[in-house]
Rosetta silent file (secondary structure, phi, psi, omega in degrees, C-alpha in Angstrom):
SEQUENCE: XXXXXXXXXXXXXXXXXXXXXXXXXXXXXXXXXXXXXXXXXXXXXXXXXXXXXXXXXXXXXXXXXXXXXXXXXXXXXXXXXXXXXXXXXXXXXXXXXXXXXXXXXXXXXXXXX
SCORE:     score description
SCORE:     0.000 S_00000001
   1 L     0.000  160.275 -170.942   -4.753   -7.315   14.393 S_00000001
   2 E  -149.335  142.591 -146.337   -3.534   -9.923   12.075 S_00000001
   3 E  -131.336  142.184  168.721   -4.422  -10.934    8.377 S_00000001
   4 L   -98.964   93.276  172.371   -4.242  -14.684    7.133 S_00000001
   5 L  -106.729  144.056 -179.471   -3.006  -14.302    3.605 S_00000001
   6 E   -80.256  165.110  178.671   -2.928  -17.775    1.525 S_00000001
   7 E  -172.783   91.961  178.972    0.143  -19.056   -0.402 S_00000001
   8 L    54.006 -105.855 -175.498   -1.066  -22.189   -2.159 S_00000001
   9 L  -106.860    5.366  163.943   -2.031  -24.696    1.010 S_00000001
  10 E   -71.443  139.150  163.570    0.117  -22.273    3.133 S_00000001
  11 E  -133.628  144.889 -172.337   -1.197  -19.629    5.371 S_00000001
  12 L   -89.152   20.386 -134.041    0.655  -16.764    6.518 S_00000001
  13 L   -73.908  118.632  164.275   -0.269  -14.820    9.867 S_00000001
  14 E  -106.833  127.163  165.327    0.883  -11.548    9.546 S_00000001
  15 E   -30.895   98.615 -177.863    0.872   -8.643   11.786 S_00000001
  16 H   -76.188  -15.991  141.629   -0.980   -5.937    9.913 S_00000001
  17 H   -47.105  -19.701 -177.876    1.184   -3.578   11.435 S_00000001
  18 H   -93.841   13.669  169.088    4.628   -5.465   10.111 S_00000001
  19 E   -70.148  136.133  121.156    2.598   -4.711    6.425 S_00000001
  20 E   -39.493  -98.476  153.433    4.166   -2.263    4.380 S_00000001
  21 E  -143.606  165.443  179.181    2.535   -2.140    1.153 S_00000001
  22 E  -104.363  115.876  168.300    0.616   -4.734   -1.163 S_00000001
  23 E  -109.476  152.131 -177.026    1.741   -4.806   -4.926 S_00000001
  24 E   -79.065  154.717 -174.761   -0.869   -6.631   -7.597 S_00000001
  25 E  -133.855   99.508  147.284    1.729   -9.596   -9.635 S_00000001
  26 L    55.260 -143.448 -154.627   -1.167  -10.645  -12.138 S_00000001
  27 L   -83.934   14.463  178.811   -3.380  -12.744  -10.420 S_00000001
  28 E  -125.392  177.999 -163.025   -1.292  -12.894   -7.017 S_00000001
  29 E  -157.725  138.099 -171.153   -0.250  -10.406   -4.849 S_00000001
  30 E  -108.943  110.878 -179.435    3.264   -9.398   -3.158 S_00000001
  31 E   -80.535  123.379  161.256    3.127   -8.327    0.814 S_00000001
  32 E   -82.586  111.971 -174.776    6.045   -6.023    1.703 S_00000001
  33 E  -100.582  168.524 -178.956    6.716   -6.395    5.337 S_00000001
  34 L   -62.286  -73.417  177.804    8.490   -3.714    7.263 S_00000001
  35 L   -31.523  -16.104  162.475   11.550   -6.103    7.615 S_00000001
  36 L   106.344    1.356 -166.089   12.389   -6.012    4.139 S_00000001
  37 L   -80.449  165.244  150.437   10.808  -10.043    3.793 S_00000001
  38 E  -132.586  151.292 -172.854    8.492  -10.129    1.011 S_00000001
  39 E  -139.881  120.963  172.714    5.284  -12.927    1.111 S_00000001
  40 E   -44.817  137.443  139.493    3.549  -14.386   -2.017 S_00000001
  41 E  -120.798  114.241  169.453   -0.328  -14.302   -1.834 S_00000001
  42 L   -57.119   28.814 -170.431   -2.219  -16.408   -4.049 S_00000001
  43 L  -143.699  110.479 -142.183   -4.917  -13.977   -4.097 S_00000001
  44 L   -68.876  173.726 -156.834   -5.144  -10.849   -6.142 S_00000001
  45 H   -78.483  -17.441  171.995   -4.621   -7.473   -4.622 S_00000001
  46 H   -84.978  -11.614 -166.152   -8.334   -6.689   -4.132 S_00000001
  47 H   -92.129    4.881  156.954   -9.199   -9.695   -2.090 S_00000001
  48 H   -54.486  -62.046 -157.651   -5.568   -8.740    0.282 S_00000001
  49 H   -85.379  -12.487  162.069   -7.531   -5.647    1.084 S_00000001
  50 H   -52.577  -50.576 -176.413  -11.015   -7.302    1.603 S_00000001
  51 H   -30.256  -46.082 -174.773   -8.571   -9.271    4.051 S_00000001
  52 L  -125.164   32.311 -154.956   -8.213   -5.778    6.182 S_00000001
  53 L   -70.135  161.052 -169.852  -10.393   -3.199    5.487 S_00000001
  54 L   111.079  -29.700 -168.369   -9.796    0.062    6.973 S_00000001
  55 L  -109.098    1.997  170.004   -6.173   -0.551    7.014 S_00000001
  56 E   -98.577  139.268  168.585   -4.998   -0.457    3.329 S_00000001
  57 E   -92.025  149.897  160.430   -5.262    2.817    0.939 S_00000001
  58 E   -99.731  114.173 -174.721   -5.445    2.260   -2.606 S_00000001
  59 E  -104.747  -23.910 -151.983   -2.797    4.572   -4.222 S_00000001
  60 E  -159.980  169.037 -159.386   -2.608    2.909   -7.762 S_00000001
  61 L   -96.145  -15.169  142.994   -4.281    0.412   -9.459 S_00000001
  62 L  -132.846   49.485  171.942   -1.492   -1.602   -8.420 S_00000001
  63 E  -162.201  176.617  166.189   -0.237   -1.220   -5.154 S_00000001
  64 E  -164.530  166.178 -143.686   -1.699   -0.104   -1.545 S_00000001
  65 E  -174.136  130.950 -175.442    0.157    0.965    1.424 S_00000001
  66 E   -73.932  114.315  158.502   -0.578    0.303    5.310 S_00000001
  67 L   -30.564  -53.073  174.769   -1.995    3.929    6.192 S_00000001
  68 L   -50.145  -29.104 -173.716   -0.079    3.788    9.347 S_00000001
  69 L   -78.343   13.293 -153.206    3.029    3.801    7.015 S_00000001
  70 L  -110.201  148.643  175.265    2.429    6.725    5.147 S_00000001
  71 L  -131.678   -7.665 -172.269    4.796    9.932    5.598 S_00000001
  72 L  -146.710  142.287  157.506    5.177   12.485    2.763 S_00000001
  73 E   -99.562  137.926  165.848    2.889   12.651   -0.384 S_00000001
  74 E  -131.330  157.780 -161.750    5.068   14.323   -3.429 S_00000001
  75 E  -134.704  110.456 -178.636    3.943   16.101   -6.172 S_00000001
  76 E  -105.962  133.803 -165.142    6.238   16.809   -8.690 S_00000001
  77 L    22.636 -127.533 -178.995    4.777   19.580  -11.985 S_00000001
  78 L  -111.231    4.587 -170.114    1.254   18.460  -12.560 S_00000001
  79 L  -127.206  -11.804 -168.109    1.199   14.667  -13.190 S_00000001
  80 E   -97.144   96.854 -157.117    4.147   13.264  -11.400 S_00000001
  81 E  -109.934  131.592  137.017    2.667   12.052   -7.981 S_00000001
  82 E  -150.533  179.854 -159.590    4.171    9.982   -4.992 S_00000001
  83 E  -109.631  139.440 -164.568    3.949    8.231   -2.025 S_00000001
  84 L  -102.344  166.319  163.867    6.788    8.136    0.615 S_00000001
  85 L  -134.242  162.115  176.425    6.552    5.211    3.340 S_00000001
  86 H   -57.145  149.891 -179.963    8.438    4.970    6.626 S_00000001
  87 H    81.352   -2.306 -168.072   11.835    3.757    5.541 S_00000001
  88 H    73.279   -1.323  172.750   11.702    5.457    2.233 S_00000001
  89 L   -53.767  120.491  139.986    9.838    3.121   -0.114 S_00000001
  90 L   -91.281  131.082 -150.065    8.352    5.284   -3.106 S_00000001
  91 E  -125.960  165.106  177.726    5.625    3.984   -4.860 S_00000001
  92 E   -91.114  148.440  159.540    3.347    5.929   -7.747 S_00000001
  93 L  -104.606   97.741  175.049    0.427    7.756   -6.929 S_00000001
  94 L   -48.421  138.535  175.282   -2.690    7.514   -9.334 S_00000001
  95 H   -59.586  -24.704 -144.623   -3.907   10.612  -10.345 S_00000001
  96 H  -115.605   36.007   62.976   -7.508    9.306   -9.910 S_00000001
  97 H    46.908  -96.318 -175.286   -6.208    8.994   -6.204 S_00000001
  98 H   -62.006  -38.694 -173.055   -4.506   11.874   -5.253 S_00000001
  99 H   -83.207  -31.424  177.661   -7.530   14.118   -3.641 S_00000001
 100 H   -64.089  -27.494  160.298   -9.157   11.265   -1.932 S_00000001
 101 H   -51.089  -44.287 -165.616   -5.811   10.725   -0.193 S_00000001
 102 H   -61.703  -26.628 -159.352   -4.822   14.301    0.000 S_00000001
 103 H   -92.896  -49.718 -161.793   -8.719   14.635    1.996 S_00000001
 104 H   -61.932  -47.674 -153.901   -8.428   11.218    4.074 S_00000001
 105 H   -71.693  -22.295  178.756   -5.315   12.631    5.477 S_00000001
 106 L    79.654   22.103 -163.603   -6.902   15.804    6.095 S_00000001
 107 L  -135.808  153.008  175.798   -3.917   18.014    4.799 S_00000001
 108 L  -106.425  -11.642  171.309   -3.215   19.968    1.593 S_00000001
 109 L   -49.502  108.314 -170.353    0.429   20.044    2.592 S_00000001
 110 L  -146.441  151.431  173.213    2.521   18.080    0.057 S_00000001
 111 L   -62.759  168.813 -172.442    6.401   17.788   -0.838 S_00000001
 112 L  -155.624   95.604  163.015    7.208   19.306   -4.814 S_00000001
 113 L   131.043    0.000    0.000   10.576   16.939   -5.678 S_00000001
């Protein structure tokens, strides 16, 4: 499947598998591809995920991370929460969040560190 994200009078086609995660910039939005590129979108982080639904998570109020990509949730004492990606990106994990992830995933199993 493949997402059209804008960049002024530019259009992008991107792989939604070579997505990584989406961080909110203000009123724009930065796609992290697997390849390490990164690609401006002139469109704010919810309407990137309108773009794809089904295939983004919302961990934080500013970022979201390609499902397929996700491999360890960590939980460090009782507030310090994150998200591992393939490759090792760690990104924060909103508390207001954590159980609907921890449930979508189906697991209660989580890293502590």
């Amino acid at each position: 499947m493949v997402a059209v994200i804008p960049n002024g009078s530019s259009q992008h086609r991107v792989a939604l598998r070579d997505i990584l995660h989406v961080q909110a910039d203000d009123d724009c939005g930065v796609i992290h591809l697997v390849d390490g590129r990164e690609l401006l979108a002139t469109i704010n982080l919810a309407a990137i995920l309108r773009l794809a639904p089904g295939s983004f998570l919302r961990v934080h109020r500013s970022h979201a991370v390609n499902q397929e990509k996700i491999a360890v949730l960590h939980r460090a004492g009782k507030t310090g929460r994150t998200i591992e990606l393939v490759g090792g990106t760690r990104l924060p994990l909103g508390r207001t969040y954590w159980k609907g992830i921890v449930a979508l995933l189906g697991t209660n199993e989580v890293s502590t560190g």
